[in-house]
C-alpha positions, 0 to 999 in steps of 0.5 A: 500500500502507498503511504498516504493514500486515503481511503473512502468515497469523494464527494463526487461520489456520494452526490451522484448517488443521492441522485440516483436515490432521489431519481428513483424515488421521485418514480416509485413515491407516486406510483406506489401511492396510487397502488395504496389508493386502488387496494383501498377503492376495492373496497367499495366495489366489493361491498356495493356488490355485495350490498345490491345483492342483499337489496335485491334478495329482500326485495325478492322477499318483500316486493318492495325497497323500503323495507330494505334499507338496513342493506344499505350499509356493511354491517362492519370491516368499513374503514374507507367508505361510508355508504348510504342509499341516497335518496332513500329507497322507493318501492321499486327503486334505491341507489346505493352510494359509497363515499370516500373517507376524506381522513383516509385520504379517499375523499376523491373517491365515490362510487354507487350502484342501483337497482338496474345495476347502473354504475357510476364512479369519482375515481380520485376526481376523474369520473365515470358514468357508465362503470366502477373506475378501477384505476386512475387510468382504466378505461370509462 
């Protein structure tokens, strides 16, 4: 070994690869958070269908929405979304709405579903008329 010679990384070095670190980040932060934002919206989807089934299987029974509203709601493992039938059902129609929780970061969220299983969706501000928004890119 050669008196003298230093051992470790020029600042040169380490700058370089803070940049890279942060390069990588800039890429990975975003999508990563719209990976959290899709698993929570599942869960919307997944009660809503659920809860149209319960609504029709009691309209089956009763002929008639009105006496259906308590399948308005899960009855718990609701964390993101709050749901209501709104307006209130009617004898032969409802409409059931999952709205984001702002405080979960789902406040741009929104999702319902009715009788005739028509579906809209307010995926993260951008709409949809005709179907569930599965992601910020997914087709309408």
């Amino acid at each position: 070994m050669v008196k003298g010679m230093q051992k470790g990384f020029t600042l040169i070095e380490i700058m370089v690869v803070v940049a890279i670190i942060g390069i990588i980040a800039s890429i990975a932060l975003p999508s990563y958070t719209d990976y959290v934002k899709k698993g929570k919206a599942a869960e919307a989807t997944s009660n809503l269908a659920d809860l149209r089934l319960k609504m029709e299987q009691c309209f089956q029974d009763n002929l008639d929405y009105t006496l259906c509203a308590a399948n308005c709601a899960p009855a718990s493992g609701a964390k993101y979304f709050a749901y209501a039938c709104t307006p209130a059902p009617t004898t032969s129609t409802y409409t059931i709405v999952a709205s984001g929780v702002a405080a979960e970061n789902m406040g741009n969220f929104e999702f319902t579903v009715d009788q005739a299983n028509n579906k809209t969706s307010k995926y993260d501000g951008v709409s949809c008329a005709n179907s569930w928004l599965s992601g910020k890119d997914a087709a309408c």
